[in-house]
N, C-alpha and C positions, 0 to 999 in steps of 0.2 A: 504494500500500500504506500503512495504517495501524495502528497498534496499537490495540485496544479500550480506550477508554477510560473505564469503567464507567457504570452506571447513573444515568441523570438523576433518576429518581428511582423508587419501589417501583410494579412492575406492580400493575395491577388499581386503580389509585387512579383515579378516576374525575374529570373537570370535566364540572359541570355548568355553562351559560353562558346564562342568562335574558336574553333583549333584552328582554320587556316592548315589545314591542310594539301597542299602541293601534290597531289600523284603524278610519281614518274613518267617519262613517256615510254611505253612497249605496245610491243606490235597487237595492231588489233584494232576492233571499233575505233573510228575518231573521239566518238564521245561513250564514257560509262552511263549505263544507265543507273537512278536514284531510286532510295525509298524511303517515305518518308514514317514512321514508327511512331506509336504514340503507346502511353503506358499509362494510364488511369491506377492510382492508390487510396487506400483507406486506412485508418489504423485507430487501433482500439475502440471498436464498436461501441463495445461491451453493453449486447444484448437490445439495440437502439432500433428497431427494424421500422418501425412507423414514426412520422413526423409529431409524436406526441412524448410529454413530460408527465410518467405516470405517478411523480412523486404528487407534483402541483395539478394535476388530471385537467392538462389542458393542449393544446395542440401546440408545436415547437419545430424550429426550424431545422433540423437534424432527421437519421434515420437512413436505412438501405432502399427505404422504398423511394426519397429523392434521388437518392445515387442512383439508381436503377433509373428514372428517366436521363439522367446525363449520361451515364453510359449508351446508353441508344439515343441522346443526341452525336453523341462522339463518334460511334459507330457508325450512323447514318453518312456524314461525312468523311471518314473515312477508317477504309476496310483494315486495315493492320495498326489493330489495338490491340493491349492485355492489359486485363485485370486482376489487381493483387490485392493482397490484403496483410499488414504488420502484427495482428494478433493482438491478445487482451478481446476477443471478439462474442465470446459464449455467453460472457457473465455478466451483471450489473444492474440489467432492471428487471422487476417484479417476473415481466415477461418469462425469461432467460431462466429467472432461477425455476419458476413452474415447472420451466419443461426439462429441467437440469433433474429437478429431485422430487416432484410428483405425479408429472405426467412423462415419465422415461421409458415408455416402450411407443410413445406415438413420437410422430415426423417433430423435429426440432425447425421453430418458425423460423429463426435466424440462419441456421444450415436452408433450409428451404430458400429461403428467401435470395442467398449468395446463390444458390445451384441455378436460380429461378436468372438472376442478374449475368452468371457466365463468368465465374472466378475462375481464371487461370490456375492460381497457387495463392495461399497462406503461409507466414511464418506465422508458427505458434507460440502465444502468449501465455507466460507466469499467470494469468487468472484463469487459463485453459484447464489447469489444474487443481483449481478449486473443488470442486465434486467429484474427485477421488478419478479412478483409472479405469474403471470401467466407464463412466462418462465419457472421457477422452475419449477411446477406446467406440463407441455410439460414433460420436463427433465424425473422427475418422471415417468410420463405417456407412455413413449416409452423403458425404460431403462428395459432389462427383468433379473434386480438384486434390492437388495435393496438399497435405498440412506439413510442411518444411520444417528442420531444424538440423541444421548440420554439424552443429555442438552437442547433440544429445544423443550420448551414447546408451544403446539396449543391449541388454542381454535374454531379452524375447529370443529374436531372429525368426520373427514372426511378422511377415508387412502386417497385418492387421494393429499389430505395436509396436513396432519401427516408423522411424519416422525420415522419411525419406531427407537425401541433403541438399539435391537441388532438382531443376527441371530442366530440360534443355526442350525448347520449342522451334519450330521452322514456321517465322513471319515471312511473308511472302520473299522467300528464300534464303531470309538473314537468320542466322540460327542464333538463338537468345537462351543466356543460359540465367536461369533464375534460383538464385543461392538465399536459401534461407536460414536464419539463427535465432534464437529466445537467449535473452540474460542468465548468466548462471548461479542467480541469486536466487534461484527459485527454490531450493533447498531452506535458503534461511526462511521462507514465509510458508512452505506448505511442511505437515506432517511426514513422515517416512514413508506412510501406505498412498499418498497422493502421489508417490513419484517412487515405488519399490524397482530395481529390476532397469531405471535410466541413471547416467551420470552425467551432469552437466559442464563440459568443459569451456575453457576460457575462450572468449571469442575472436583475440587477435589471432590467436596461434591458429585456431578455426580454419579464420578467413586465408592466413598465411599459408595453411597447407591445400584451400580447395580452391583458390583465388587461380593459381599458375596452371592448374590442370583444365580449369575451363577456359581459360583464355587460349589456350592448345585446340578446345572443343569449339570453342563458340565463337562469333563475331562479336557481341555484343554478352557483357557480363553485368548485372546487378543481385545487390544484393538488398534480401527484403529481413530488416532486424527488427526484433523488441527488445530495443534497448535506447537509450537516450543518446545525446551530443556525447555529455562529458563535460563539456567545455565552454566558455564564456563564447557566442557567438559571433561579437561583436570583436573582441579581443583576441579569443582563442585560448585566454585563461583556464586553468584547471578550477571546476566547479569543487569546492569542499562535500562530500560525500559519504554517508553512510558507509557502505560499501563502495571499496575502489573498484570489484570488478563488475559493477551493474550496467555503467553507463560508459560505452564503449565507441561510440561508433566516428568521433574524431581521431579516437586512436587508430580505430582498422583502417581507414582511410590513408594515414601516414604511413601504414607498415603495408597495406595492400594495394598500390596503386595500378595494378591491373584491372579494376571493378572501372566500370565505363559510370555508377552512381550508385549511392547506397537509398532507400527511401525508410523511413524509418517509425519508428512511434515509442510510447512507455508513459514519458512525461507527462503527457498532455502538453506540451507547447505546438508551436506551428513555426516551422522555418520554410518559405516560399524556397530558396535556392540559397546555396554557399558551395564556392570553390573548394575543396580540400588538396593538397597535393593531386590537383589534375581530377579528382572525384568530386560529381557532383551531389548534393547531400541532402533532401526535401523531408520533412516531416507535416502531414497534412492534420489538423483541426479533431481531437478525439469526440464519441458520438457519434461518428459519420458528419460534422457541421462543415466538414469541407474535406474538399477531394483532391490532391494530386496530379494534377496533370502535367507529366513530363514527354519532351519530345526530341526524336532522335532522326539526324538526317544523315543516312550513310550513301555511300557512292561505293557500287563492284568494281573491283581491279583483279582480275582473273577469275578464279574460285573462291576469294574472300571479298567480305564487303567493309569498306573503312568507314568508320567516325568520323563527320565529318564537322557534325554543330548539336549541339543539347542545349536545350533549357528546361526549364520548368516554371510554374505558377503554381496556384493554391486557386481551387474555384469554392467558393461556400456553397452552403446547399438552403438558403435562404428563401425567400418566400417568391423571388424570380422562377426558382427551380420547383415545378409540381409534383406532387408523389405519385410515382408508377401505379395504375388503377391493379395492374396484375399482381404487384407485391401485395396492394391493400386487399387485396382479392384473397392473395393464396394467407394470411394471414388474417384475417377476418374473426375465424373462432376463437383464436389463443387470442386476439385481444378483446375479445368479448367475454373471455373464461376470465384472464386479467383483471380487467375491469372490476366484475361481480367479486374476483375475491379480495380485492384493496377495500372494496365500498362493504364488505362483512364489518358488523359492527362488535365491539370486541369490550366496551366499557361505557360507562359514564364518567364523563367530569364534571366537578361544577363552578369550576371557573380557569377563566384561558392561564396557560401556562405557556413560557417561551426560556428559551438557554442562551440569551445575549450574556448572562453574565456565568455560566454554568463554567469556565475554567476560574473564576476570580472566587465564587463562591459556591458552596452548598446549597444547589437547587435538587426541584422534585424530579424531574426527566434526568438528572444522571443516578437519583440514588432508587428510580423505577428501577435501571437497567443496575444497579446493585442489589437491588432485592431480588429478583429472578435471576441473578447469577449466585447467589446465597441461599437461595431454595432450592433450586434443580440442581447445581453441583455440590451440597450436602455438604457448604464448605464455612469456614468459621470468620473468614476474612474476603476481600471481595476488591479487586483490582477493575476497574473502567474507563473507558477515555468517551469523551462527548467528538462526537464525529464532526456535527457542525452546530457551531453557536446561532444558525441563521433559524432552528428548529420552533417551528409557536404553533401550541396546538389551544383550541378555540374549544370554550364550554360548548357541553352538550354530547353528543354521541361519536364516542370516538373509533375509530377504523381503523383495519391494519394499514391502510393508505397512511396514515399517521404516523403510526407504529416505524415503516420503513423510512419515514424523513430524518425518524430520532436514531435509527439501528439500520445504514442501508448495505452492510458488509456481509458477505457470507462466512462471519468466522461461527467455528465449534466451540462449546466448552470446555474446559479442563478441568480437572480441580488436582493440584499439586502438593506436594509436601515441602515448604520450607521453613528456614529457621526466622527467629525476630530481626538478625542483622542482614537479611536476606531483601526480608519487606521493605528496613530500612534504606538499604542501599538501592533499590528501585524507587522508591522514594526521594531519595534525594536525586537522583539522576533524573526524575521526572519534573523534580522542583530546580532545574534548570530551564526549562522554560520561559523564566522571569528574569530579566534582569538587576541587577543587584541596587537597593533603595538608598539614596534617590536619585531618581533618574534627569540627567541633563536636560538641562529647558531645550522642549522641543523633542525630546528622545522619546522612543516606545520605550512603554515597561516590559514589553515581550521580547524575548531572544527568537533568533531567527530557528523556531524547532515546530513541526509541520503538527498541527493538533491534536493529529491523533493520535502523537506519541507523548502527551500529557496523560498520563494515571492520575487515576484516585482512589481513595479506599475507602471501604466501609467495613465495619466490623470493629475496626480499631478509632481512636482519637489523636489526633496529631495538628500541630501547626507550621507553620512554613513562614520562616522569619526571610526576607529576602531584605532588610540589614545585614546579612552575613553573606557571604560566595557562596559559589554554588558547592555541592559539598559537602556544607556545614549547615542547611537551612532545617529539616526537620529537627522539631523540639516536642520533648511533653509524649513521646509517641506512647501510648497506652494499648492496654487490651484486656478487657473486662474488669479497668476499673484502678488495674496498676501498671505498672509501666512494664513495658513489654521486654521481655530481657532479651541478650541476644543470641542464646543456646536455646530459647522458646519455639518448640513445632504447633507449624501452622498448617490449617488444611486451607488453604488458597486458592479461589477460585477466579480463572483468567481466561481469556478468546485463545484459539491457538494459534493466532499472530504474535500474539507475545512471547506463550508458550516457543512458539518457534525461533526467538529470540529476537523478533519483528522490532524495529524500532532500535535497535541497540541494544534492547534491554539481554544484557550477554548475560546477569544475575539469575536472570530466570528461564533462561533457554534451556530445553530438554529437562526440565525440572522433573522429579518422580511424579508420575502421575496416578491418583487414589481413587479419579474418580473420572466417568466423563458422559454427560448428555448425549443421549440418541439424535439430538438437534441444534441448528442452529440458534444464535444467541437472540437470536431475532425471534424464530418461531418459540423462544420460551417464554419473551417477554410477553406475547401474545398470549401463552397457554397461563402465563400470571395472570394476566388480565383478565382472562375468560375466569379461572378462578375465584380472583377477589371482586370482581364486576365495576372495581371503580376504582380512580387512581390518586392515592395517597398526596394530597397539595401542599403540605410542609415539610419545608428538613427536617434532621433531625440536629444538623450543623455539627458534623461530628469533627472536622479539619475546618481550618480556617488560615486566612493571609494574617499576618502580623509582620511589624508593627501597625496600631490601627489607624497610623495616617497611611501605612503603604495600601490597607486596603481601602481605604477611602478613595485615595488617589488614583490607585486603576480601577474602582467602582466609576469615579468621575469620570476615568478616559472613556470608561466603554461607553459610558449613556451622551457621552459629548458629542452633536450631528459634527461635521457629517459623516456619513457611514464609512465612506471612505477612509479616515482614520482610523476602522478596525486594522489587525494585522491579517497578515496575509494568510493567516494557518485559520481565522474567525471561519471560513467557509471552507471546509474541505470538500472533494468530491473524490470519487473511488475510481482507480486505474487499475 
């Protein structure tokens, strides 16, 4: 999981990349004949297939089923196209997950809907594997294109669970070899049985060993990754990073300059075009809010056909662009089935609640999602991060549609064993999020750390003094009453992003695990709900900010308009 971290730069700006290339004279035609290539991309879906926002249940400029008319606008005009896709594609809205984990023996609408559109090739994306390996394993199985990854070694040796490493196609006679890779961080975010049986290798060495043998094969070589830049776009700077080996694709560029262009996704940013060592490098709009379009003009000189000019642009999929009536067509049910289970009524409230302030203080919507992480995993303490501060739910009848704006991840439950100095030092790792008090006239109180790597806990009492570094801020931390020692075992219940060591938190990775829900953390807050029939509207203020001018202070930043002065972690959305 990551937070979006805006725009590389403005869609629709175009590079254009002139080689000037000179062919020799030999004997033959006065003139070579051209062709001219185009390549349509998409990257990290995640699960978007109609121009609709099923959080806000209203209609939105995104989706496969706009792609799907530009595609057959592009097509129309001209005939040597292909279409790829960068991965992160299965998962992400209500839609996606339905047909992921309750409706999994019928047609998947998003696989449908790509089969329906004419995808060439996918590289597979880290949320590909969220729903465990026989999912994949479906995915695969109905998808009438290849799903790519050429870093992801099996010990199947079975195609149905291999995954192939690239494609070689014949465009009207220029042969195109399409190399696909996924991040090999996918290890740290899914469980063991999410990925039993694959290894994930590094993606330079990857590129460096399959890069020289299709350039032998092919005319024309790209490469489709789920992975980020890396690197300041604008600069070229080395981005500071969780993980160094996630975000790669600045790097394969310098070390594989036989790739004719990489197109890319992961971040959620959007880069129209960049030069790299002679590779051109595009990331297009996640959601499907824009598309790709990169173009190739070669000229034959003998048996092979030479590069001769690439660009690319970034098309949106905006309300210019209409949604294909056939996509809306072949997906019609699941978002009718959709629909009816978001609008299931699940509780009563009686008066509107929202989490503008749910990282600064003890609100009700983060300590919901601690209670049904305390109930179902049968555990004594209770770790949670609020996904987005943007969350406001309104008196009167509340819906899993609700439910999903507060909890929209597909994480599992855990419930672990650890000691008191265990909770503590997650804890304090988590209480780096704040900058240290007081803060510079003018400065954020928030450290640049993405929201949903903010914890909290319930079960215990503690305060977070940010007069101190980071490090040193939890005080007073308690548990049932005295202070929590730090040889004290905890039965701890956490998502298995964290469990996975997600976020950094390295303290609580592969933790012993005592216990673990049949279900997502989402469908438990739900089965709380159905439960207790209404939703508990005070703290209980177990943690709090201290000194109590620091929490006043960032109480004041958050309610100060305009909104824009939240930070940038206030609204996360899921990759």
């Amino acid at each position: 999981m990551r937070a979006a971290r805006g725009a590389a730069s403005r869609a629709g700006v175009g590079l254009l990349v002139c080689l000037a290339l000179a062919l020799a004279a030999a004997p033959g035609p006065p003139a070579e004949p051209t062709l001219h290539l185009t390549v349509l991309a998409t990257t990290d879906v995640h699960g978007h297939v109609r121009p609709y926002d099923y959080l806000l249940g209203r209609e939105a400029d995104r989706g496969l089923a706009k792609v799907a008319s530009y595609v057959k606008q592009v097509r129309a005009r001209q005939p040597y196209t292909l279409v790829l896709d960068c991965g992160d594609t299965f998962q992400g809205t209500p839609l996606a997950y339905l047909y992921a984990e309750k409706y999994t023996t019928e047609a998947n609408p998003v696989v449908a809907a790509m089969n329906s559109i004419g995808y060439d090739a996918m590289a597979v994306g880290n949320h590909e594997f969220n729903f465990g390996l026989e999912a994949v394993w479906g995915l695969k199985d109905q998808a009438r294109f290849p799903i790519l990854a050429a870093n992801v070694a099996s010990t199947y040796h079975d195609p149905k669970r291999d995954f192939e490493p690239y494609l070689i196609r014949s465009v009207g006679g220029v042969r195109v070899a399409i190399l696909g890779m996924v991040t090999p961080s996918v290890p740290r975010w899914e469980p063991p049985e999410h990925r039993t049986g694959y290894h994930f290798r590094d993606l330079v060495e990857t590129a460096k060993r399959y890069v020289p043998e299709l350039r032998r094969k092919a005319d024309l070589v790209i490469l489709i990754v789920h992975s980020g830049l890396g690197r300041n776009p604008e600069t070229g700077e080395r981005e500071e990073e969780l993980y160094p080996e996630e975000d790669r694709v600045w790097d394969i560029a310098e070390a594989a300059p036989g790739l004719d262009a990489i197109i890319f996704g992961h971040t959620h940013q959007e880069l129209p075009g960049k030069l790299v060592n002679g590779v051109l490098l595009v990331q297009p709009r996640n959601w499907a809010q824009s598309v790709a379009e990169v173009e190739f003009e070669l000229a034959r000189a003998g048996d092979r056909w030479t590069l001769v000019e690439k660009r690319s642009r970034l098309v949106a999929m905006d309300a210019t662009v209409p949604a294909d009536p056939d996509v809306l067509e072949l997906t019609h049910t699941a978002h009718q089935r959709t629909e009816k289970y978001l609008n299931t009524v699940v509780a009563e409230l009686d008066r509107d609640l929202n989490a503008r302030t749910g990282r600064v203080e003890d609100t009700p919507l983060v300590e919901l999602i601690q209670r049904a992480q305390l109930r179902y995993g049968q555990a004594e303490v209770s770790l949670a991060s609020l996904f987005s501060s943007g969350t406001r739910w309104r008196a009167g009848p509340l819906t899993i549609r609700d439910v999903y704006r507060l909890y929209f991840y597909e994480n599992k439950l855990f419930t672990v064993e650890v000691t008191g100095a265990q909770l503590k030092e997650a804890l304090e790792y988590s209480a780096r999020s704040f900058n240290t008090y007081p803060w510079p006239e003018g400065g954020s109180p928030f450290a640049d750390v993405p929201g949903y790597n903010y914890d909290m806990a319930d079960g215990v009492s503690y305060q977070i003094d940010l007069s101190r570094p980071p490090g040193e801020r939890i005080r007073n931390l308690q548990f049932q009453g005295a202070p929590l020692a730090p040889e004290r075992r905890l039965r701890l219940a956490l998502n298995s992003y964290r469990w996975s060591g997600g976020g950094r938190y390295d303290m609580l990775r592969h933790a012993r695990i005592v216990h673990r829900a049949d279900a997502e953390v989402r469908e438990l807050i739900i089965d709380y709900l159905l439960e207790n029939k209404k939703v508990e509207t005070a703290a209980d203020n177990n943690w709090e900010i201290v000194p109590a001018a620091a929490r006043q202070a960032l109480l004041d930043w958050m309610n100060t308009p305009p909104p824009a002065r939240l930070p940038a972690t206030a609204a996360t959305v899921p990759n």
